[in-house]
MISE-572998 format. One line per field, with one value per residue (C-alpha): residue number from 0; residue in one letter; y, z, x. Coordinates in nm, 2 decimals. Last residue first. Layout:
REM residues N
num c(NUM;...) $
residuo c(A;...) $
v c(Y;...) $
w c(Z;...) $
u c(X;...) $
This chain:
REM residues 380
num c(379;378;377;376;375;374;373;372;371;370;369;368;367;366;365;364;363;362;361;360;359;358;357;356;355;354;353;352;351;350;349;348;347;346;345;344;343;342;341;340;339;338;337;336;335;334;333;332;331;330;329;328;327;326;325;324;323;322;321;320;319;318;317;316;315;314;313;312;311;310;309;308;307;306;305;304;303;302;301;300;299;298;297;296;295;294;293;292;291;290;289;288;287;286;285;284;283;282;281;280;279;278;277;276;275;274;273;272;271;270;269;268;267;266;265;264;263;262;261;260;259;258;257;256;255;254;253;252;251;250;249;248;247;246;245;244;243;242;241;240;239;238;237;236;235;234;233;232;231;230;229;228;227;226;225;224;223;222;221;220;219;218;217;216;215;214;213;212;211;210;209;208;207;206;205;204;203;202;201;200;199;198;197;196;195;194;193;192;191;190;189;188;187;186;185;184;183;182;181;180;179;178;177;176;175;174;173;172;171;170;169;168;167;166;165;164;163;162;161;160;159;158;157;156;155;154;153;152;151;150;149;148;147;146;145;144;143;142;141;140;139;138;137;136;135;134;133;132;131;130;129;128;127;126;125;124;123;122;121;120;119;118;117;116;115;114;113;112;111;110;109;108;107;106;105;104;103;102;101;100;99;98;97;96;95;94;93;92;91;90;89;88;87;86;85;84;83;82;81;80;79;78;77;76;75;74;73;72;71;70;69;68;67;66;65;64;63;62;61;60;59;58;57;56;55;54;53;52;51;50;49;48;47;46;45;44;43;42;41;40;39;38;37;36;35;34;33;32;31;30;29;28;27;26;25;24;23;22;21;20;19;18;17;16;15;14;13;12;11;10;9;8;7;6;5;4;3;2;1;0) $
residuo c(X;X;X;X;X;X;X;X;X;X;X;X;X;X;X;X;X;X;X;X;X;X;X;X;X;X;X;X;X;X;X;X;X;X;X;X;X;X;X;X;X;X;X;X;X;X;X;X;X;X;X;X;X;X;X;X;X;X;X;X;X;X;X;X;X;X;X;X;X;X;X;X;X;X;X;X;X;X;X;X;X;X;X;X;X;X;X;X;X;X;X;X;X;X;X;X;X;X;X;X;X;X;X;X;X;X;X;X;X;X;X;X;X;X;X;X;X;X;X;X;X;X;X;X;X;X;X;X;X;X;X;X;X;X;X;X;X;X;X;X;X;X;X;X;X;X;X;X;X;X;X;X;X;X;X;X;X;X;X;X;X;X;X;X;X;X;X;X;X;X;X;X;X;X;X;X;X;X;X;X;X;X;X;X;X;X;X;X;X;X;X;X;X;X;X;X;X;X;X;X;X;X;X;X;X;X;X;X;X;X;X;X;X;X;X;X;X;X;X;X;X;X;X;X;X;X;X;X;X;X;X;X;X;X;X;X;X;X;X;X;X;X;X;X;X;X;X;X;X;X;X;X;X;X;X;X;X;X;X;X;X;X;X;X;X;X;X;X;X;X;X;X;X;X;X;X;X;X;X;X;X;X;X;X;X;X;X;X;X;X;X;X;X;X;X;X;X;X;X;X;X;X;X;X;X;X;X;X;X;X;X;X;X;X;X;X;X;X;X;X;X;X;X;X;X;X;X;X;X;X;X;X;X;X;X;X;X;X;X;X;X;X;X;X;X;X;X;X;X;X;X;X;X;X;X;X;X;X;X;X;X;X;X;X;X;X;X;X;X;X;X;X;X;X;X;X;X;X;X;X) $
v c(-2.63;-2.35;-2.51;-2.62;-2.81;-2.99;-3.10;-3.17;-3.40;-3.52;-3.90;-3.91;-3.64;-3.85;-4.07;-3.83;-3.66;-3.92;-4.00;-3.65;-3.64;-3.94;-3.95;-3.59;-3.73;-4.04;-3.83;-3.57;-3.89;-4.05;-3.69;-3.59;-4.01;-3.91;-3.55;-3.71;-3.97;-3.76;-3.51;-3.24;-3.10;-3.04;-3.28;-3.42;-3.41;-3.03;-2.85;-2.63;-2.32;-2.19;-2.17;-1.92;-1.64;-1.28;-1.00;-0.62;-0.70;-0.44;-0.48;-0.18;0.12;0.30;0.23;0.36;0.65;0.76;0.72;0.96;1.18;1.18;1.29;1.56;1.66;1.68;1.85;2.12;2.18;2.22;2.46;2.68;2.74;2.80;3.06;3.24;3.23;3.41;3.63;3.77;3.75;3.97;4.21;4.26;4.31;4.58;4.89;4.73;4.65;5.00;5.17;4.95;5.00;5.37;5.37;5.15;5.46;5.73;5.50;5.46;5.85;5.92;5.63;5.84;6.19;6.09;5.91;6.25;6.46;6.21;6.22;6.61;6.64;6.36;6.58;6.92;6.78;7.08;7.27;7.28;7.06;7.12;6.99;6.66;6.61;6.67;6.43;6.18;6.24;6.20;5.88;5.73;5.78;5.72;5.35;5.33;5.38;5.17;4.85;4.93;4.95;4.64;4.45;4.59;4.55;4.13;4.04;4.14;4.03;3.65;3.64;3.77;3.64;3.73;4.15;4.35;4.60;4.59;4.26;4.08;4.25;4.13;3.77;3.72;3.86;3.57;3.33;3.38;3.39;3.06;2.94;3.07;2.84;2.54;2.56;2.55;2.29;2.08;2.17;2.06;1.73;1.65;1.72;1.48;1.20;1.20;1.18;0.89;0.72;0.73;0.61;0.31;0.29;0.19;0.00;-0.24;-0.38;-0.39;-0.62;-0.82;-0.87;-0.92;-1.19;-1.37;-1.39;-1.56;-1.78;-1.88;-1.89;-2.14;-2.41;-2.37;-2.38;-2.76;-2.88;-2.83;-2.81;-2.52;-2.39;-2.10;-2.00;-1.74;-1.75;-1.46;-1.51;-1.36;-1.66;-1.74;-1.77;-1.42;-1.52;-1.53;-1.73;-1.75;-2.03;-1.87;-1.49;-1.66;-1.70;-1.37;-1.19;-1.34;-1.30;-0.91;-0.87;-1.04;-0.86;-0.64;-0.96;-0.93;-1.17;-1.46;-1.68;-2.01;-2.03;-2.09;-1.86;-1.56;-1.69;-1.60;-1.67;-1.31;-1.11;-1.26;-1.27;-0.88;-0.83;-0.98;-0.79;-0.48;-0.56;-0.59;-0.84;-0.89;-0.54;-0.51;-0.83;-0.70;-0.33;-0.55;-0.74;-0.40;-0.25;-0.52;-0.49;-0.60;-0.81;-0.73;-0.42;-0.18;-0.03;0.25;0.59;0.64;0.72;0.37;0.32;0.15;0.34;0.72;0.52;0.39;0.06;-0.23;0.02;-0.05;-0.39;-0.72;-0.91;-1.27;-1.54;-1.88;-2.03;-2.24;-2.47;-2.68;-2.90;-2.95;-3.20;-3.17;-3.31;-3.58;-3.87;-3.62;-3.66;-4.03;-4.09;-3.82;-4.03;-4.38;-4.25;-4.05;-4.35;-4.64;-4.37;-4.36;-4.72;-4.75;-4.53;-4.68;-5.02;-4.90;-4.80;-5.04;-5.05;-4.65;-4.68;-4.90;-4.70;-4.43;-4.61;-4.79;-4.42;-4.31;-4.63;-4.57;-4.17;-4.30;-4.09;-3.89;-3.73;-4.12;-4.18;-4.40;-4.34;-4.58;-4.49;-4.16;-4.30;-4.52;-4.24;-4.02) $
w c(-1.32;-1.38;-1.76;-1.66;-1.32;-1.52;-1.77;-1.45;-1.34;-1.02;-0.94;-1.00;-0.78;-0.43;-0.67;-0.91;-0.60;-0.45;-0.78;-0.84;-0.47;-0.50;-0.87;-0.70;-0.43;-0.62;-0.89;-0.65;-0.49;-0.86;-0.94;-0.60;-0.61;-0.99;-0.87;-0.57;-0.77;-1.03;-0.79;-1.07;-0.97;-0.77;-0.92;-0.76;-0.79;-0.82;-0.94;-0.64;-0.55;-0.34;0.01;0.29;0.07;0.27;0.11;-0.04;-0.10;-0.02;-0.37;-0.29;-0.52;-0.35;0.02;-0.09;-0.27;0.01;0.23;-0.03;0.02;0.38;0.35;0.13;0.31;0.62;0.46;0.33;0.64;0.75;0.52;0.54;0.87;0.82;0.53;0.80;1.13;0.82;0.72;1.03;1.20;0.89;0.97;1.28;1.23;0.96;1.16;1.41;1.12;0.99;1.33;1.44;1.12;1.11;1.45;1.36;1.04;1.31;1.55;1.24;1.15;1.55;1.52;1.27;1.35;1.70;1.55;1.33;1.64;1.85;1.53;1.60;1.93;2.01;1.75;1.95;2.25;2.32;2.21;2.55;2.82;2.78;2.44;2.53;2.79;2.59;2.28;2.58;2.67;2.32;2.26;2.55;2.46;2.09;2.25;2.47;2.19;1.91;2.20;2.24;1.86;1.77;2.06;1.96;1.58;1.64;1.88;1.65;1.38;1.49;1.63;1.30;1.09;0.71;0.81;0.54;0.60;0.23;0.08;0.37;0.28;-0.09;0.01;0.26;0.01;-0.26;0.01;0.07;-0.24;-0.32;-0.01;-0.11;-0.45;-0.28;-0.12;-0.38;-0.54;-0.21;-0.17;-0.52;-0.52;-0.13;-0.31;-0.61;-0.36;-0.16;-0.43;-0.53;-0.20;-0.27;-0.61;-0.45;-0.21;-0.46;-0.72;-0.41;-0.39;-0.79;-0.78;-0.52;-0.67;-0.96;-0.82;-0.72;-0.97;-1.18;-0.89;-0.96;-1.31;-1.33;-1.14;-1.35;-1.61;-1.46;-1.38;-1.71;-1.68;-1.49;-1.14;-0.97;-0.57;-0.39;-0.01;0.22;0.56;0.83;1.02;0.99;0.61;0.37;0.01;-0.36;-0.60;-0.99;-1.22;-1.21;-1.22;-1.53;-1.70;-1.62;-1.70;-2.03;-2.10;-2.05;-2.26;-2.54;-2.53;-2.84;-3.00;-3.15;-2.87;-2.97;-2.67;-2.69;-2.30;-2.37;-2.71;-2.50;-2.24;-2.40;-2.09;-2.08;-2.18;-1.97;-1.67;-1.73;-1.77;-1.45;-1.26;-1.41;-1.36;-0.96;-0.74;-0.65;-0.57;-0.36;-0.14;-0.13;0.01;0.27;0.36;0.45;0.57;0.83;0.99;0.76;0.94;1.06;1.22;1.21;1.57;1.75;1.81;1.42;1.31;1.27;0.90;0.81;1.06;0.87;0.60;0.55;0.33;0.61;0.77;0.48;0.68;0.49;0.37;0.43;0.17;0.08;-0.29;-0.45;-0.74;-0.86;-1.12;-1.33;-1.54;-1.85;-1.78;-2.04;-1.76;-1.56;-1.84;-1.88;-1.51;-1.53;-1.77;-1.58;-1.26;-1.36;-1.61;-1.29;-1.05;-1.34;-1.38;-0.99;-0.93;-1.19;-1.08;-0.72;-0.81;-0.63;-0.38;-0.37;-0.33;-0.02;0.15;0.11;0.26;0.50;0.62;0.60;0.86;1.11;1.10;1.24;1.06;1.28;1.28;1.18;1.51;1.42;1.63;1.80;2.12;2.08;2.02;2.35;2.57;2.46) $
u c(-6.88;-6.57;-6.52;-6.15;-6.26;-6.58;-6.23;-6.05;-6.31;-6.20;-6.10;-5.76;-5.69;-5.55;-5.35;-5.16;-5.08;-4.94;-4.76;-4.66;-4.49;-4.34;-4.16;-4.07;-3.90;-3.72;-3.63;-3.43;-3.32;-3.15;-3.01;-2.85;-2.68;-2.53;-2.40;-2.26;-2.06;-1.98;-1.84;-1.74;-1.45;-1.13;-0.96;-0.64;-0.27;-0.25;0.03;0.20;0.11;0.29;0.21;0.32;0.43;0.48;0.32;0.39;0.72;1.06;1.24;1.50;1.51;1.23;1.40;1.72;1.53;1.36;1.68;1.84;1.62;1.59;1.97;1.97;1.67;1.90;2.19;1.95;1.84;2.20;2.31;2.01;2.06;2.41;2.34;2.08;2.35;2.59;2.35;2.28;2.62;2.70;2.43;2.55;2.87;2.85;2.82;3.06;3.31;3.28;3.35;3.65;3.75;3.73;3.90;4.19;4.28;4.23;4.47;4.74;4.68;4.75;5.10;5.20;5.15;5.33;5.61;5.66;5.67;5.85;6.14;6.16;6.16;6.43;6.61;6.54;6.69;6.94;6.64;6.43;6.41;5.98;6.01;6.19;5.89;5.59;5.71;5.74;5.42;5.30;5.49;5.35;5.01;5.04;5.21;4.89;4.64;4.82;4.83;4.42;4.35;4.57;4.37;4.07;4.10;4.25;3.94;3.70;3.88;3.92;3.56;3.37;3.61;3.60;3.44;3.55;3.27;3.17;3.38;3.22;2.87;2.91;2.99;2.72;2.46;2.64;2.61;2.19;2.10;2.31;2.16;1.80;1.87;1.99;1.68;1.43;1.61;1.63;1.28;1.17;1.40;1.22;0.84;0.98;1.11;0.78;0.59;0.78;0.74;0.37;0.38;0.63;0.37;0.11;0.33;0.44;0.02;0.04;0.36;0.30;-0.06;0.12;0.28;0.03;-0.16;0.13;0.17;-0.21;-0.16;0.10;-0.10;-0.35;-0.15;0.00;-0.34;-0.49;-0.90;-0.86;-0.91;-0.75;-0.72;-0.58;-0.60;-0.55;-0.43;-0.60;-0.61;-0.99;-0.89;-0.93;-1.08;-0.95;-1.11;-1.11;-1.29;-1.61;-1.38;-1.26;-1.61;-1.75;-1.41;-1.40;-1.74;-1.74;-1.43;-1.65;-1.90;-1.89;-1.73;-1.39;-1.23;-1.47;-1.46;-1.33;-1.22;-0.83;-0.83;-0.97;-0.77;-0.46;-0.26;-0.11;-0.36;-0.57;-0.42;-0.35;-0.74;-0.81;-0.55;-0.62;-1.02;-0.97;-1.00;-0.70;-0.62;-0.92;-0.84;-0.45;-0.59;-0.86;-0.51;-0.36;-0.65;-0.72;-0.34;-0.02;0.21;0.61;0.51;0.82;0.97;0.87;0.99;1.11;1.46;1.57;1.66;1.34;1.13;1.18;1.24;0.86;0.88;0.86;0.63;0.38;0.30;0.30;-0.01;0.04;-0.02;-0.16;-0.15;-0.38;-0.44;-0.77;-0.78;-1.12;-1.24;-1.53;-1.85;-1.92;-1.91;-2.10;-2.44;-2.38;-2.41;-2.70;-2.89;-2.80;-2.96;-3.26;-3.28;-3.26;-3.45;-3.75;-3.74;-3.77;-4.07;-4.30;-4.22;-4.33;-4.65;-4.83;-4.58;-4.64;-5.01;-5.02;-4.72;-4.97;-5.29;-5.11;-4.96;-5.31;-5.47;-5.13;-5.28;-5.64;-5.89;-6.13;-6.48;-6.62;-6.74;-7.04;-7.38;-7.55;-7.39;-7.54;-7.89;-7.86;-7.75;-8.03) $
């Protein structure tokens, strides 16, 4: 048994150093094969990149700004805490939507021509669609690892390209303070209403006043209040007096019948002068209350009106001033240097894709040369 099993060849195994002969083996043999097709993979796509057109590349680098720059209430110090500075995540996510958005696109276009810039047919049914497809391939906005957003253009002229990106920019500024100047505005029309509304209660409010004055004759609540009792109390004590003193000539009998006589008519006048204090008294107490009424009202109404006066004229302070929606960092400058194509990487990607695949249909080439395709085709 031993000797039998010696006898036997191991061929269960291939040693791997005997393939990678084999394969090196096959591609020396080959190997003029492999260079002519790296030298035209090579000199074709050195031809192809030299026809490429070239692009520049210009960018600008910008902060979003916080809406509390634009709120009054914090603007002209009536809020608890002071105004953030820098826009938070919804901020910059409100710049990233605005910049992305068709208005944007289509105002870019409209006002570089683009239409005539890309040579696309304007007329076509499509033709909006292309435009947007092939600037947004050209167009690129993007929020750094700093929070900063970055706005970036390319174009085969360095100078418009250049131009266009600080012309993005500031529409962006523009769009991003048209939203909270609409929301200001609102603000402004819903403080015009109430102010209307309000100056219209007042007037309600005065002309009541006014009639029940006139009514009661009440003009100073304080002043006349004081003034009727004091008159009524000093017309009580001289009617006192003069009625004892009326009783005391008349009880001395007739030798002072003229004291008599003029007391008597004193008397009658200072009791119709009392009876006349009275009735005030009575008709400015009736009426008192409802005065204080109308009058704590008009004042009330007086000084909220005063304050939305006010807050609307803070609203259109900050409406009227140029508050922006972001804070430059860069401008975009005109670019020295291309931004594309890499004719050198472009050229070096062609030659090793050929290389690999020159390989792989070589060694494969190789390791099926002997089958019968055709006996393959026919299912033998």
């Amino acid at each position: 048994m031993t000797a039998l099993k010696d006898k036997v060849p191991n061929n269960s195994t291939t040693s791997p150093k005997t393939d990678l002969v084999d394969v090196l083996r096959t591609l020396f043999r080959w190997k003029k094969v492999i260079v002519t097709a790296c030298l035209l993979a090579g000199v074709g796509s050195a031809i192809i990149v030299l026809l490429l057109p070239v692009y520049y590349q210009a960018s600008t680098v910008f902060f979003a700004t916080s809406p509390d720059q634009a709120t009054p209430e914090l603007l002209f110090g009536d809020g608890t805490i002071p105004p953030e500075l820098y826009g938070n995540e919804s901020d910059i996510d409100r710049l990233l939507t605005i910049s992305e958005s068709n208005e944007l696109i289509d105002y870019l276009v409209d006002t570089f021509r683009l239409y005539e810039h890309y040579d696309i047919d304007k007329d076509s049914p499509k033709g909006k669609f292309y435009v947007r497809r092939h600037f947004l391939g050209l167009y690129d906005i993007t929020k750094t690892k700093r929070d900063a957003i970055q706005l970036s253009i390319e174009d085969q002229d360095p100078e418009l390209a250049a131009t266009m990106a600080r012309t993005a920019r500031e529409k962006i500024n523009h769009l991003g303070q048209s939203l909270i100047k609409s929301t200001q505005q609102r603000a402004i029309a819903t403080f015009e209403n109430n102010i209307a509304a309000k100056e219209e209660q007042l007037s309600v409010l005065s002309d009541s006043l006014q009639s029940l004055r006139k009514q009661y004759g009440i003009y100073n609540t304080e002043a006349q209040s004081e003034s009727l009792t004091t008159l009524a109390s000093i017309t009580e004590n001289q009617l006192n007096s003069s009625r004892a003193r009326l009783l005391a000539f008349s009880e001395r009998g007739g030798r002072f019948r003229d004291s008599v006589a003029i007391y008597e008519v004193k008397v009658a006048g200072l009791e119709e002068e009392f009876s006349k204090l009275n009735l005030k008294l009575d008709r400015f107490n009736e009426g008192l209350a409802k005065v204080l009424l109308y009058t704590r009202q008009y004042q009330e109404a007086n000084t909220s009106l005063s304050e939305d006066k006010e807050k609307m004229k803070q609203y259109q302070a900050t409406y009227q001033a140029d508050i922006p929606a972001m804070i430059v960092v860069e401008d975009a400058a005109r670019p020295q240097v291309k931004s594309r194509p890499f004719r050198t990487l472009i050229v070096l990607a062609a030659i090793f894709v050929t290389f690999f695949f020159t390989l792989i249909g070589i060694l494969l080439f190789e390791a099926y040369s002997d089958v019968d395709w055709k006996a393959v085709y026919q299912g033998k």
